[in-house]
N, C-alpha and C positions, 0 to 999 in steps of 0.2 A: 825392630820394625816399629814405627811411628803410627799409629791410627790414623788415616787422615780426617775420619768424623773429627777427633778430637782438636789437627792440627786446623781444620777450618773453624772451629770455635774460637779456638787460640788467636786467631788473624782476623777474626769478628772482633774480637774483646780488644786486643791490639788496636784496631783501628777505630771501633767508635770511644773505646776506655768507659766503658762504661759493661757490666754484668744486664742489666735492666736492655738496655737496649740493644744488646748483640742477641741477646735472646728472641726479643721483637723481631730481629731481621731473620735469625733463625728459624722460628716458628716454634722454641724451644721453651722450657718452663725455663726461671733462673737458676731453680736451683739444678736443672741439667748442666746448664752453663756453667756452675759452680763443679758441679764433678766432673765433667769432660778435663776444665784445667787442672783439677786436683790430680788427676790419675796421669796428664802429661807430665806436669810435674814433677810427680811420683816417676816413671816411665826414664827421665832425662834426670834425674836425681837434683836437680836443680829447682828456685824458686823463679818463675817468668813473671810474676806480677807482683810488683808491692803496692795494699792494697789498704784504705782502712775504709771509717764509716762513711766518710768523704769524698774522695779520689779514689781513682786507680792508677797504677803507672809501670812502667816496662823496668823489670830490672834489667842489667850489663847481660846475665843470660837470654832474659825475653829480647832484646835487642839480636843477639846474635841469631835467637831462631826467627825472627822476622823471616831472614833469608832464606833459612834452610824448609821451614814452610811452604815459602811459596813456591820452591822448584818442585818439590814434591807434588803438592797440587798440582801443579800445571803440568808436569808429568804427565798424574794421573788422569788429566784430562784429557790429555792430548792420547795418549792412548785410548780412552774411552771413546773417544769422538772418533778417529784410526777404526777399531775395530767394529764401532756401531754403522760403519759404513753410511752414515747420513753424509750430505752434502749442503749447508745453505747455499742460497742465492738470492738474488733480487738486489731492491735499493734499499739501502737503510738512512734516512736521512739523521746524521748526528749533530747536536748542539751542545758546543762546551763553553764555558764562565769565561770570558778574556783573563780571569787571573788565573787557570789553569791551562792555558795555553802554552805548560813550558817544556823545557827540554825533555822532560819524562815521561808524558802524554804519548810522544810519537811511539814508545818505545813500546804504550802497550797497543796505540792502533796498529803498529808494524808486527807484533806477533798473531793480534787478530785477524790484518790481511791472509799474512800466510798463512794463516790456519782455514781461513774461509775465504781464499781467492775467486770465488763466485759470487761477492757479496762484494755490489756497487757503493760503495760508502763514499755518502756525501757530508763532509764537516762545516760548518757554520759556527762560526767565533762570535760569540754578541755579549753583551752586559747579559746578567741575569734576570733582571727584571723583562730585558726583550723576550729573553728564551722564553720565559714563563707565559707571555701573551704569541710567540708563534709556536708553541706548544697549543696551544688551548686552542688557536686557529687552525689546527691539523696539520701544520705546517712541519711537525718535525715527528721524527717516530719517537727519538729516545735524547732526553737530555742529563746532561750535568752541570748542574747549577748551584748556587747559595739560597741558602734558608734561614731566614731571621728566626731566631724562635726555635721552642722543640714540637710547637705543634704546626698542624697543616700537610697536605701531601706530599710523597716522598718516600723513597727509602735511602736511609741515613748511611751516608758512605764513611763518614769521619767529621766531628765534633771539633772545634777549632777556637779561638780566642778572635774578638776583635781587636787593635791597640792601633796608637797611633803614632804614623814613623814620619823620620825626616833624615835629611842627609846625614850620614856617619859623619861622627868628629865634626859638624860644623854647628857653630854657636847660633841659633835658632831663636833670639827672644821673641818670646811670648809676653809682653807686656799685659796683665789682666786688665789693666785701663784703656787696653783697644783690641778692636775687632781680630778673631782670628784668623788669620791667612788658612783658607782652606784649596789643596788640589783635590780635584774631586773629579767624578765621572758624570755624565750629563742627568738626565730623569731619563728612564725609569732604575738610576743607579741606586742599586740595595744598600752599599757603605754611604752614598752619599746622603740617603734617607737618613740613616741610623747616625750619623753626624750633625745634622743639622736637627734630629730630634733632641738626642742630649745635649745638643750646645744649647737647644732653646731651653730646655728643662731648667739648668743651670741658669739661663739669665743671661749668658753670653753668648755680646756678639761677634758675626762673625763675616769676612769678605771672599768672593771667589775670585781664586789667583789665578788659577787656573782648570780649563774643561778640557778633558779630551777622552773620547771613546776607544782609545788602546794604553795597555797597561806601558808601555813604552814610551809614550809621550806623559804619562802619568809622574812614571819615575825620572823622565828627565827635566821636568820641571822640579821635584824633590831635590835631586842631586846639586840642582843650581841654586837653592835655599830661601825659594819661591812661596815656603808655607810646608804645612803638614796633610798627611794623607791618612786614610783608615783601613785600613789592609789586615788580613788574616795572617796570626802570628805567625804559622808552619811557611807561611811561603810570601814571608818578605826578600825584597830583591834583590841583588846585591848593593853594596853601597849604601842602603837605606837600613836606620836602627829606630828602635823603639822609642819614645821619646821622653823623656826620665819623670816620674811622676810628679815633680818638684814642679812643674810645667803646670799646675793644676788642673789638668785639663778633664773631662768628665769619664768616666768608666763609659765604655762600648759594648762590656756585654758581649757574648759567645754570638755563632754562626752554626752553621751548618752546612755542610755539602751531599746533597743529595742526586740519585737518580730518579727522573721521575721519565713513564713512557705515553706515547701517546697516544689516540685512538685513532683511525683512520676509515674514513665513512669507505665501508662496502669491504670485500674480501682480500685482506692483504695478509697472508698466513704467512709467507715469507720473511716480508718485513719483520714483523713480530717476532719473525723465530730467531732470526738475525740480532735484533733489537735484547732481546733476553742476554743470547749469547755473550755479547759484546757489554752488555750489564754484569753477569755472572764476570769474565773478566776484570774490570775495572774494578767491584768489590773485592775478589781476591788478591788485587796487585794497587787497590787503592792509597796504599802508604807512601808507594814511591810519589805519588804524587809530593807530597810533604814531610818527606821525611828523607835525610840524604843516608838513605843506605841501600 
């Protein structure tokens, strides 16, 4: 028998890879965090995390319990929730990042329907930067967005690489003696900020190939070898690879994907409770987002 205190530490540290900050979202000291995984460890006779002063990362066993974590939790949720006899209901208005809009997402708002078929959820697909201004307008209860940066609000779902991709296998010059072809997303787009700020830093310049406000038309101007894009490493798209460093092109710097909720002038206890729920979910099944297993 698995602790599940221990195995949701496990699936914190998994997903933001980090001791410091899966503690933060726990509410936990680190050095909890540190023995929770010790004794799973210990527990499965196996090693889940290699680990040094630097990084953290999934060994081939911490990979396989990914899986076996999360059914257990959700399990034990779904019975907790069964016998606690509560019921949500109401509307929950949801907002998620257009680069997380993919085939995995449905999978976890489809086990959240069924679990709280009383519960009107409404999703809205936007750039991040929108979400974050119809968040603050009360326009949304609960989002899922990108975060520049480790500070500012939020609670941290998974810690991610910027880089910069373009068509798989197609020859891309990048001539440094002219301007870079950049596909980008319009203002208030957070990658296109974070590109047009290190290309300024560097000194290069750089042209817009192409705008479009869906990750779809994004990629099919990439595919067609229209320019470079800046996308999060976990969940580049098919067809589309990294762009080889020889390309000189400036470092991007990490991300962040967080949940942030919202506030809602007058008594919405529903919403709210709905909104948690549906939060609690996504952190513990947050991997599948970016990670194919």
């Amino acid at each position: 028998m698995y602790d599940p205190a221990q195995l949701k530490t496990f699936l914190t540290v998994a997903q933001t890879l980090s001791f410091t900050q899966a503690a933060r979202r726990l509410g936990l000291r680190q050095s909890t965090v540190s023995q929770q995984v010790r004794r799973l460890e210990e527990a499965t006779g196996r090693r889940l995390f290699s680990r040094d002063t630097h990084s953290v990362g999934l060994t081939e066993d911490g990979e396989a319990m990914l899986g076996f974590a999360r059914t257990i939790l959700e399990a034990n949720e779904r019975a907790a929730g069964w016998f606690a006899g509560t019921r949500l209901r109401g509307r929950l208005r949801f907002g998620v990042s257009e680069d997380l809009a993919t085939p995995r997402l449905p999978e976890i708002l489809e086990r959240f329907r069924g679990d709280h078929p009383e519960v009107d959820l409404e999703l809205t697909v936007e750039l991040s930067g929108t979400l974050h201004e119809r968040l603050a307008a009360g326009h949304l209860d609960l989002v899922l967005a990108k975060r520049l940066g480790e500070g500012g609000p939020g609670q941290l779902v998974w810690r991610d690489k910027l880089v910069w991709i373009a068509a798989e296998g197609r020859r891309l010059r990048l001539d440094p003696d002219r301007p870079v072809p950049l596909i980008v997303y319009p203002p208030p787009g957070i990658t296109r900020a974070r590109a047009l700020d290190v290309l300024g830093r560097q000194g290069r310049a750089w042209r817009i190939t192409c705008t479009s406000r869906s990750l779809s038309g994004l990629t099919a101007a990439a595919l067609a070898g229209l320019g470079v894009m800046v996308h999060a490493q976990g969940l580049i798209p098919p067809g589309l690879a990294p762009v080889p460093p020889r390309a000189g092109l400036p470092e991007l710097g990490g991300v962040d994907f967080v949940l942030l909720h919202g506030r809602r002038r007058g008594s919405a206890p529903d919403a709210a409770d709905a909104a948690y729920a549906l939060a609690a979910a996504i952190l513990a099944a947050g991997d599948r987002l970016h990670r194919a297993v």
